[in-house]
N, C-alpha and C positions, 0 to 999 in steps of 0.2 A: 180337866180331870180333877176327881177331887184330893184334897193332897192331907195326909196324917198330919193333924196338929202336934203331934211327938215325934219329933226326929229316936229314931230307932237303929240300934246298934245290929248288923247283918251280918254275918256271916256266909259268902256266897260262892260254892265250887261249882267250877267251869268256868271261870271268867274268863279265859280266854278263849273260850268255845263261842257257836254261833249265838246261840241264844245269850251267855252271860256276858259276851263284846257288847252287844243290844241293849241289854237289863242297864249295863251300869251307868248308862246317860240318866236315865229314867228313875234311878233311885238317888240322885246326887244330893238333896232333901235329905237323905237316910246316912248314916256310921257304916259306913260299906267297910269289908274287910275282906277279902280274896285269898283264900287258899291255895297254893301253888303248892305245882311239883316240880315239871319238868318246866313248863311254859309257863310263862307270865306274862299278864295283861299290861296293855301299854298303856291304860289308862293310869291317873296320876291316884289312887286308891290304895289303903293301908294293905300289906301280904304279908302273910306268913307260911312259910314251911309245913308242909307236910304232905302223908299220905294216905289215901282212904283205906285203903288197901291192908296199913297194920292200926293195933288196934292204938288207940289212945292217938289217931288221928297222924301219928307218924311223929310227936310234936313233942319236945322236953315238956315236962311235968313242971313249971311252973309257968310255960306257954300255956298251956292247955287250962289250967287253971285258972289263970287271967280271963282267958275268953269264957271259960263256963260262968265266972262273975260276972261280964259284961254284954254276953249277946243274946239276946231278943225273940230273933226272927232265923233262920237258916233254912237259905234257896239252897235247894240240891240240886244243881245243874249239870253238873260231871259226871259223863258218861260213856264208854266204849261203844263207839256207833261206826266200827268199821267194821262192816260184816264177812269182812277175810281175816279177823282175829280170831276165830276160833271159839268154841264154847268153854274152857276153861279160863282163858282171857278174861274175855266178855264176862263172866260169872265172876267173877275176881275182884272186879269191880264195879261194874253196875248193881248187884245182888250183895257183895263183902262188903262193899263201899259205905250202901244204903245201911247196912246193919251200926256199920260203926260210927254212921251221923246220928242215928237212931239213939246211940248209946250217949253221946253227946248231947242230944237235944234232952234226953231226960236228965242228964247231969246238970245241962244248964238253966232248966225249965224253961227252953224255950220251945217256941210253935215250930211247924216247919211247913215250905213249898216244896214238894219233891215236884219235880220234872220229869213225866216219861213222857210217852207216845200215845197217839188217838188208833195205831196200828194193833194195839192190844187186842183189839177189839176185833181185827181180823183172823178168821180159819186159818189154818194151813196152809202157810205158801209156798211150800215147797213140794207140793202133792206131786207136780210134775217131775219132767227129769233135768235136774240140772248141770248135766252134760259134765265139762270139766273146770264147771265156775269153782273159784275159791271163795267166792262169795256166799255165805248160806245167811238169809234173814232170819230166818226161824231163830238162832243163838242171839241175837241179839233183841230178838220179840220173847222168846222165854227168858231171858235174863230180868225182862222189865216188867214181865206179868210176875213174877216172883220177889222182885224188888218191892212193888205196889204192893204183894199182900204182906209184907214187913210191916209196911208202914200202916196198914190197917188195922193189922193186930198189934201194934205197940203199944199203942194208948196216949201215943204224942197227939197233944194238937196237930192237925194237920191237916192241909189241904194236899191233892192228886190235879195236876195239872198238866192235860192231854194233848199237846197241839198235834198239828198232822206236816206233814211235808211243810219241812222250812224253807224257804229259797228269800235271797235279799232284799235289802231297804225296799219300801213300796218306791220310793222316787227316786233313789239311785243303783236300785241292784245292787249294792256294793254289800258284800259277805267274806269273811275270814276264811270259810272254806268249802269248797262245793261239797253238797249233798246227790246223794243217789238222782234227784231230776235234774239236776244240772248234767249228771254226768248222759244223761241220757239228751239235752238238749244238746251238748254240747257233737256229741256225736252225730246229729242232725244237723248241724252247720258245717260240723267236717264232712257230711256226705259218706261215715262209716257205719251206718244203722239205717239201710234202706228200708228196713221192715221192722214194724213195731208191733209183735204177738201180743198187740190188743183191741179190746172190741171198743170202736168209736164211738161209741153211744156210750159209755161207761164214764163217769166222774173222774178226774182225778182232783183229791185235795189237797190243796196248799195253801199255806198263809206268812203273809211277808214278816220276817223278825221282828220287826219295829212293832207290829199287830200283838206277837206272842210277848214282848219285853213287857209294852204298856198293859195287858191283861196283867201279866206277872204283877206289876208295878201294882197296879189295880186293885190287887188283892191284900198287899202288904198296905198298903195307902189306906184301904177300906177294914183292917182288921180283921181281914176274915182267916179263919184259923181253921175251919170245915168244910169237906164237901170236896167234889169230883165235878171239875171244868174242861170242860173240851173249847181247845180255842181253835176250830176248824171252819172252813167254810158253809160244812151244811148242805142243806139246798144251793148254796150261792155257788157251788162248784162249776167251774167248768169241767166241759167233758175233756173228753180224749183229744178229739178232734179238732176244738177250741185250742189248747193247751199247744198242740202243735200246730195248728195253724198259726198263732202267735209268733211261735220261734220260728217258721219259716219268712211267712211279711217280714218281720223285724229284720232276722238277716238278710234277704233280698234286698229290705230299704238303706244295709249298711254295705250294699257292694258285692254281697256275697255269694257266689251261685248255687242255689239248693237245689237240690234235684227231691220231691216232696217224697216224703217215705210210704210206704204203703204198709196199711194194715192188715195183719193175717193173724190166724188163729194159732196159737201155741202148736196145735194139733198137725198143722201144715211145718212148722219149720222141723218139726221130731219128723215127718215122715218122709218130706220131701227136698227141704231146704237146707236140712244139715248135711243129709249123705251126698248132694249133687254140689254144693256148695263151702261147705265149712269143714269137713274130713280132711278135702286137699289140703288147708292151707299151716301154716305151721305152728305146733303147738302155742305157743305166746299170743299169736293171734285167735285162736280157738278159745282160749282161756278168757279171754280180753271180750269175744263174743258171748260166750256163756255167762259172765260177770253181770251185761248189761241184760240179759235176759232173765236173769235172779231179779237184777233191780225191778224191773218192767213186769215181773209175777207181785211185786210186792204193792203193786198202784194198782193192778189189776180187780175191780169188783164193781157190782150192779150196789152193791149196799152203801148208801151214804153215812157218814157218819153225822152220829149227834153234834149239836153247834148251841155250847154255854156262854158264848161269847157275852151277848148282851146281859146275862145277868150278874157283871163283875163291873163295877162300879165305874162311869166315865167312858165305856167301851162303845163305841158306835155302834150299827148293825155292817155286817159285812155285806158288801155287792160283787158283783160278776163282775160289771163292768170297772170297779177298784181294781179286782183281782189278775183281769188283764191286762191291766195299764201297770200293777206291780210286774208281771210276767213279763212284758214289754222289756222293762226295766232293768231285770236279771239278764233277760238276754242280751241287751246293749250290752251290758257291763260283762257278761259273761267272752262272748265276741271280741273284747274290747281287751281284756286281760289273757287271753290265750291265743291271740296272734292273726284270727279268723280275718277281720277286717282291714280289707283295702281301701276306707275312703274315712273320712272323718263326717261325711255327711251326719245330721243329727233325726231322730226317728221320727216320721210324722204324727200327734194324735190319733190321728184316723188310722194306724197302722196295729192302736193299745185295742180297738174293738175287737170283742171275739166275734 
């Protein structure tokens, strides 16, 4: 990849998040400096206190000062991405947050990488009913369509960079913390989501962290200060039916007994599969169902997304058959860290094919 002949001073929130665990191997070349609040990153990189939240970054005023003299570049990687926070939450931060790095990057004249989602770009996902989930996408997709047009209208340098469904290392699965597909594979190898209200023909996108860091990286490396990158798979998507079929071979080749889930139409579980099915059972578990059927409206679409991957400097072209052997990989490690696995057998290649 090509690498900034000027080591560059950063400024990067999220670092202990999925993506900025990822970003900070990949920028080690760079004056990394990590903003903390609550968590901190276990990597060995410069922190400082604070929070997006109030203004002046949460940070005494001669902290603050210091860094608007010395940084550069500021990844926006920090975000509210639990979709049972709530819209004021979620808005508090993703949306206040973004205003107040905003505020910063013009005090420091530096560029900036905000980090949202390639989901922006999705309708309504909530058109349906979503029973008694506490999960609502929608709060966390309007937080980040709102955060983005900040960043348009400020006048910062700035790039908008989209990735789509993150799930772990391409070669080892290993991620800080599961995301919405996880939680829905993971329910496939428990044998608690026999039915997935969705259409198997349908894409689902995702791409491995390692994929989104080095894009990230990619751009800082390459100086690029403009423009709207989606780091998504594109055409290379696998579908529905790929995507679980993966997670089935894989756990089956780790011991596990799947019973394969069937696919039904949203329309079928509102009319038939709730009231004979999920009414009896008791609240907690109702809620627990309705959550993952939030998650599985928000993967749900015949529309592919755009894929900028290639034109960010150093970047490969994405494949299907990468992307199942990433998939592969998550679910080892997925299995592997949540108790599923009775054998230590290790996964065949021929098991990463979709």
């Amino acid at each position: 990849m090509f690498r900034s002949t000027r080591a560059k001073t950063i400024l990067l929130t999220g670092a202990s998040g999925v993506v900025g665990t990822a970003l900070i191997p990949e920028l080690a070349h760079h004056r990394v400096i990590a903003l903390t609040h609550r968590r901190t990153p276990s990597a060995e990189i410069w922190k400082v206190r604070g929070d997006l939240t109030q203004f002046g970054l949460g940070m005494d005023l001669d902290v603050y000062d210091n860094l608007v003299e010395h940084v550069d570049i500021v990844i926006h990687a920090a975000a509210i991405t639990d979709f049972t926070a709530g819209p004021n939450a979620t808005a508090g931060l993703n949306v206040a947050g973004t205003e107040n790095i905003l505020r910063f990057c013009k005090d420091a004249g530096a560029s900036l990488h905000y980090i949202s989602t390639a989901f922006v770009d999705r309708a309504d996902v909530t058109s349906g009913s979503l029973g008694e989930a506490a999960a609502n996408p929608a709060d966390y997709l309007n937080s980040k369509r709102a955060a983005e047009q900040l960043v348009l209208d400020s006048g910062v340098p700035a790039t908008i960079v989209r990735p789509s469904v993150v799930i772990g290392d391409s070669a080892t699965g290993e991620i800080v913390r599961f995301q919405g597909l996880h939680m829905l594979g993971l329910a496939v190898l428990k044998n608690t989501l026999p039915m997935l209200p969705l259409d198997p023909t349908d894409r689902i996108d995702f791409i491995p962290q390692d994929i989104v860091a080095r894009a990230i990286a990619g751009l800082v490396d390459g100086e690029i200060t403009s423009g709207e990158y989606w780091i998504t798979a594109g055409e290379a998507a696998l579908t529905t039916r790929q995507v679980f079929d993966v997670v089935v071979a894989t756990g089956r080749e780790l011991g596990i007994d799947i019973v394969t889930p069937r696919f039904v139409t949203p329309e079928m579980i509102d009319r038939l599969i709730r009231p004979v099915f999920i009414e009896p059972l008791p609240k907690m578990a109702r809620r627990q169902f309705d959550d993952l059927l939030a998650m599985a409206a928000l993967f749900a679409a015949t529309k592919t997304f755009p894929s900028t991957v290639e034109r960010i400097p150093g970047m490969p072209a994405i494949t299907t058959e990468a992307l199942a052997q990433a998939q592969a990989a998550t679910t080892v490690y997925m299995a592997r860290t949540r108790g599923s696995v009775r054998s230590n057998r290790s996964v065949r290649s021929k098991q990463a094919a979709a």
